[in-house]
N, C-alpha and C positions, 0 to 999 in steps of 0.2 A: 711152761705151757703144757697143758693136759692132754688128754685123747680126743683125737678129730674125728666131727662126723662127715659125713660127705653128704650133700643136699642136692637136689637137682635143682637145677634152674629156670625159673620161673623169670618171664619175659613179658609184661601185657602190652599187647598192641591197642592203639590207640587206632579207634575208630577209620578218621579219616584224616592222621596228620599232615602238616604241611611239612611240604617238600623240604625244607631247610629244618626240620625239630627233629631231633635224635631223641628216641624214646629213654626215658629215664637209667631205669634199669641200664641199660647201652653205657650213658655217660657215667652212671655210676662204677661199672664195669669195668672203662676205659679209665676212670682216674685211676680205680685201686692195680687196675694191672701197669701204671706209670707208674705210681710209688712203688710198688714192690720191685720191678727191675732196675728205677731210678736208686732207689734206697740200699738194693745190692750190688751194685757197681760203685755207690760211693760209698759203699761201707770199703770193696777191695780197694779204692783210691785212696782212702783219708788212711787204712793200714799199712799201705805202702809209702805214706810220710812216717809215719812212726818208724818203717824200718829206716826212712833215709835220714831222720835225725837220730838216728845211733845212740837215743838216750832210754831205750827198752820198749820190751813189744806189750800186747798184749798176751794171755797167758798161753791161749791155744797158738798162736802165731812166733813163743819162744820155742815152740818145739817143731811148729812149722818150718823156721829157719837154722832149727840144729840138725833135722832133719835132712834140709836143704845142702849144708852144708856136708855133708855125709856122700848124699847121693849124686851130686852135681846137677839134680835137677830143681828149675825153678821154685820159687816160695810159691807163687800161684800153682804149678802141678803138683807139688807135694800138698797144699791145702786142697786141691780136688779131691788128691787120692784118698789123703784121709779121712776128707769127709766122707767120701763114697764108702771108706772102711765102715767109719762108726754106724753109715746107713743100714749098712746092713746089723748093725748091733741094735737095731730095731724089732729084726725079725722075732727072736726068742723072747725080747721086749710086749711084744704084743703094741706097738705101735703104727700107728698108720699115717705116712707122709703125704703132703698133698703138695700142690705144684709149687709152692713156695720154699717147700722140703727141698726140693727135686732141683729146682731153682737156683738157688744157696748154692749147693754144690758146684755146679755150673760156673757161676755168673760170677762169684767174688774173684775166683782165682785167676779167671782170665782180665779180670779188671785190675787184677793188683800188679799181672805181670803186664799191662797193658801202659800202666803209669808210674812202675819201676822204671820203664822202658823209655818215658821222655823224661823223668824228676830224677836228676844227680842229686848226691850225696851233698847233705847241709856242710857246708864246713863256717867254723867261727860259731861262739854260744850265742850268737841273736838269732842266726838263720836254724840254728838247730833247736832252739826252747820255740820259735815261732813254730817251726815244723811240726814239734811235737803238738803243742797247745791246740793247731788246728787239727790235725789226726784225729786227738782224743772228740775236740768237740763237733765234727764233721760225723766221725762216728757213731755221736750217739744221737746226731739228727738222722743219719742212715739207718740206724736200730728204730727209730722213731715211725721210720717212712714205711721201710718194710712188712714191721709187726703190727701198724696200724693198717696197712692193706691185707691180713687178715686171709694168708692162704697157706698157713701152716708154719711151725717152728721148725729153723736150722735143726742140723741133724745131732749139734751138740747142745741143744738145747733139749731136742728130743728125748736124747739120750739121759740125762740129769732126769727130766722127771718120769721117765719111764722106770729108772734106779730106784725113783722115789715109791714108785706104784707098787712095783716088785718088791723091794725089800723094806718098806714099810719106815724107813727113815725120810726126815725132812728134805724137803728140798736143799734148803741151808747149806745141809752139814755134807748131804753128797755133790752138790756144787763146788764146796770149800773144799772136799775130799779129790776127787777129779779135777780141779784147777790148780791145787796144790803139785799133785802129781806128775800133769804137763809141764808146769813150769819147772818142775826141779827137774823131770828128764830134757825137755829141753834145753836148761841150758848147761844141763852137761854133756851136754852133744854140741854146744858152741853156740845158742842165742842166748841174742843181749834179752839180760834184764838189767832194769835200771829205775828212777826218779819214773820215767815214762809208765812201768810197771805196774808202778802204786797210784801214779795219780789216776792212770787208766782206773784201778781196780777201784778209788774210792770217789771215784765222778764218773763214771759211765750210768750208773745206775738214776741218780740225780739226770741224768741230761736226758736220756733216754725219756725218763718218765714227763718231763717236761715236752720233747719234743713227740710223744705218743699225742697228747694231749692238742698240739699245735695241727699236727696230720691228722687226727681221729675223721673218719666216713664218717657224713652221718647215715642215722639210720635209712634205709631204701623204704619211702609210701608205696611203694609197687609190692613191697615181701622183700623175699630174701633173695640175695643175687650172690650167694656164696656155691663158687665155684669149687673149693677143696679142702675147706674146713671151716668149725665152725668159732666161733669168738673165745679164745685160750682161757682158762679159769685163772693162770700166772703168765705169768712175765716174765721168764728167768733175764731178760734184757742180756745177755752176753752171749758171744759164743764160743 
């Protein structure tokens, strides 16, 4: 995802609507702000099966949980803080977050500690390949819902292509460079990686892109009813 602009919001009233018609723009407004908090909450739910089937995380979420393991505090609060960290590794970035940014931070972590907190640990390989299998693909209908509501990129996804703007290398390869690196300090600080690791790594992107497509807004007849960024030039789909 590239650099965001910020739009003001343009709203037309209709002459003399009837008492029950919700002006366009409004309902437009109201879906995209459902899928974005719908889409980050199950992004923190379907992560918290991957950790409960104990067959590996995703990459930022191995060192979320070596971390975790270190500090005695939750996966969900150490996923806030660090996100909150990288946020600010926008500043000198020259990137600009918008509520989606802001969002993210927020909303995954207390969703993940929220469905830790009633999903016990899979035990037996049916309950833990099922665990897994749904995680990965929940996930990437939440990646789907979010970035098709269209109010800015997580803060590590900000991060990657802000790397990219600055130091003039691919998205790609500082993707692979920074996801590589989580996940080896990760899990030498004690999260699992595993089977879950790689399938995450070589189907997220596939499902993501599928379910972009499934949630896509359409366009607003009224103009633009972009609250806090405008439509990302990429997709880094992960975070």
């Amino acid at each position: 995802m590239s650099r965001q602009s910020r739009q003001s919001e343009q709203l037309d009233q209709p002459e003399q609507p009837e008492p029950s018609e919700q002006p366009e723009p409004f309902r437009r407004l109201a879906r995209r702000l459902t899928q974005l908090y719908g889409g980050l909450a199950l992004y923190g739910a379907s992560s918290a099966l991957l950790v409960r089937s104990g067959l590996g995380l995703e990459p930022w979420n191995v060192l979320h949980q070596g971390l975790a393991e270190h500090t005695g505090l939750s996966m969900g609060v150490v996923l806030t803080i660090v996100g909150a960290a990288v946020l600010l590794l926008w500043i000198p970035l020259r990137q600009r977050p918008g509520l989606g940014t802001v969002s993210n931070v927020l909303v995954i972590g207390a969703a993940m500690d929220a469905t830790l907190g009633v999903v016990p640990d899979a035990h037996g390989w049916t309950l833990r390949i099922a665990a897994m299998v749904a995680g990965i693909v929940l996930n990437g209908a939440a990646t789907g819902l979010y970035i098709a509501a269209r109010f800015g990129p997580g803060p590590r996804d900000g991060l990657m292509t802000g790397l990219n703007r600055r130091t003039g290398l691919s998205v790609r390869l500082v993707r692979t460079v920074v996801e590589i690196t989580v996940v080896v300090t990760g899990f030498a600080l004690g999260g699992t990686v595993g089977v879950g690791t790689l399938l995450y790594a070589v189907s997220i992107g596939p499902l993501a892109q599928v379910f972009l497509r499934v949630f896509a807004v359409p366009p607003s007849p009224h103009g633009s009813t972009v609250v806090a960024a405008g439509r990302p030039r990429r997709a880094i789909l992960r975070r």
